[in-house]
C-alpha positions in Angstrom: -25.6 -57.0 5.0 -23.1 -59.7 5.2 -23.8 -61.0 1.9 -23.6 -57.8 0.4 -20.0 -57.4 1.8 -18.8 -60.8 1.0 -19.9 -60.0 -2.4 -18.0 -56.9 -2.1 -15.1 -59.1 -1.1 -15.9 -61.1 -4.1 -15.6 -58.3 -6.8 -12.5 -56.7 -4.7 -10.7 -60.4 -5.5 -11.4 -60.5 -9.1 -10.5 -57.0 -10.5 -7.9 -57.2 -8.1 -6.5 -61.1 -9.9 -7.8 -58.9 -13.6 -5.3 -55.9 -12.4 -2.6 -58.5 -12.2 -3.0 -60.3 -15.5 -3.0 -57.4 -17.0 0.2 -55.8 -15.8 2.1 -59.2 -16.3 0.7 -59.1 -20.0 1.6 -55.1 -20.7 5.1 -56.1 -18.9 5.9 -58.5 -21.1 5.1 -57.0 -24.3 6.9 -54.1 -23.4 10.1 -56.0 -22.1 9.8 -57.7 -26.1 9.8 -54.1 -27.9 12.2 -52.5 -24.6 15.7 -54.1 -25.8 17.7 -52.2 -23.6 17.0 -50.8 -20.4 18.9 -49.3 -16.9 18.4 -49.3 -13.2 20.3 -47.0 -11.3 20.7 -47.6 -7.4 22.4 -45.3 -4.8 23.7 -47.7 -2.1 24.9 -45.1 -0.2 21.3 -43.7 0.4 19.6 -47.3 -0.3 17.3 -45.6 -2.7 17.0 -45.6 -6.2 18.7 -42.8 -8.4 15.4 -41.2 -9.8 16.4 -38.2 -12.3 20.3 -38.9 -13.5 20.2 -38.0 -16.8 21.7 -41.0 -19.0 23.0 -40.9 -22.4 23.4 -44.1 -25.3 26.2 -44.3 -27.7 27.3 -46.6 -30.3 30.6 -47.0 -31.3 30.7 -46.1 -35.4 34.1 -46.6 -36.6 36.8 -44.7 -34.7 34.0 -42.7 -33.3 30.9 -42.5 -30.9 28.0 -41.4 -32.5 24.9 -40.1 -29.4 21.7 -42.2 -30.0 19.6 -40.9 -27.3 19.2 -39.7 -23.6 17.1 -40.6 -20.7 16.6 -39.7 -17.3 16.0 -42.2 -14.6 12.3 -42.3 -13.3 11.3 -42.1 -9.6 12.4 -45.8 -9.5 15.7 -45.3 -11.1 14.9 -47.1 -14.3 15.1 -46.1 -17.9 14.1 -47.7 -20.9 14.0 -47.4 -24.7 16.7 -46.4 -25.1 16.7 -47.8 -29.1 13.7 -49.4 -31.1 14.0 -53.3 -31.3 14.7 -53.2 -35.2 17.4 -50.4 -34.6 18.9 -52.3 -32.4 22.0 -54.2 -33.7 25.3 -55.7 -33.0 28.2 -54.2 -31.8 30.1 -51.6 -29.2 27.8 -49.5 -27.0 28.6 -47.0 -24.0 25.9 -46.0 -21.0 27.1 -42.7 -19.3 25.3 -42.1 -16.4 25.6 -38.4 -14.9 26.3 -39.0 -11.7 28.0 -35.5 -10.9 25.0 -33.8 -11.8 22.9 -36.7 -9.2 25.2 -36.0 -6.7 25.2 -32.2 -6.9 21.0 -31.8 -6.8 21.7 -34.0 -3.6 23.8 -31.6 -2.2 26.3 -34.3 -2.0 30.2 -34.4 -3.0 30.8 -37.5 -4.8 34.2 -38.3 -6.6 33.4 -39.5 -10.0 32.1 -37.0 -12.0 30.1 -39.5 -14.6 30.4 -43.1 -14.9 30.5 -44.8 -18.3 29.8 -48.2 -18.8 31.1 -49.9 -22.5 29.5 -53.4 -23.4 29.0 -55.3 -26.8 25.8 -56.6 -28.2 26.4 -59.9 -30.0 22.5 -60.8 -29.9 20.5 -58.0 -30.6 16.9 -59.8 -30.2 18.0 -60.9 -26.9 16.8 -58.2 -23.3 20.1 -56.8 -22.0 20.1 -54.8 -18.3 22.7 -52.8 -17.3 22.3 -52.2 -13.8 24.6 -49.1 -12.0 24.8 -49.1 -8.0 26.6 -46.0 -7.2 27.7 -44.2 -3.7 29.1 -41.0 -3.8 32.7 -42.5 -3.7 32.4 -46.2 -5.5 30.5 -47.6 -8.3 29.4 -51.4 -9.3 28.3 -52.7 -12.5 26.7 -56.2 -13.9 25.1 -57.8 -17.1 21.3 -57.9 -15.4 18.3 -59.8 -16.7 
């Protein structure tokens, strides 16, 4: 009986090390055809924002021009946003709906939507915009 269970142990180990590989490998080919993606913490909570609905723009001309929108998953995250070969230089804008967060919360917040502006000079580089928001502040960085 022992040996059966250390076998046990055995098999556990390896498709347990075969579980890993393979979520490192899917991550980074997705992160490769995922040029843009957002994570959306609520610091006032210390949770992550899962279902604020999120919208992409590019600037075109004088005017923004709506490319797509997301909603945040149960982690907060969302993700692409653009194909890689659509994706090319110039002025972009993230609003994040954080009324509409705050208000399924039953929470008052002050700032009805956030919108985040940021150019892309190197399209075939990963950008992150991250968003920590509290009912009454907001924070912003490039991420990785």
């Amino acid at each position: 009986m022992l040996f059966a269970s250390s076998r046990l142990r055995v098999i556990a180990n390896h498709l347990s090390y075969t579980q890993e590989i393979t979520t490192k490998a899917v991550s980074k080919s997705s992160m490769s055809d995922n040029p843009l993606t957002s994570h959306v913490l609520d610091t006032a909570t210390g949770r992550p924002a899962a279902n604020m609905r999120i919208v992409l723009h590019k600037l075109e001309g004088d005017a923004w021009q709506e490319i797509t929108t997301k909603t945040t998953n149960c982690d907060g995250r969302a993700g692409y946003f653009v194909p890689k070969e659509a994706f090319t230089q110039g002025t972009y804008k993230i609003l994040f709906d954080t009324g509409a967060y705050f208000k399924q919360l039953a929470v008052k917040g002050f700032y009805p939507y956030v919108e985040i502006v940021f150019v892309i000079e190197n399209p075939e580089e990963h950008y992150h915009v991250p968003l920590l928001i509290s009912p009454y502040g907001y924070s912003t960085y490039r991420g990785s």
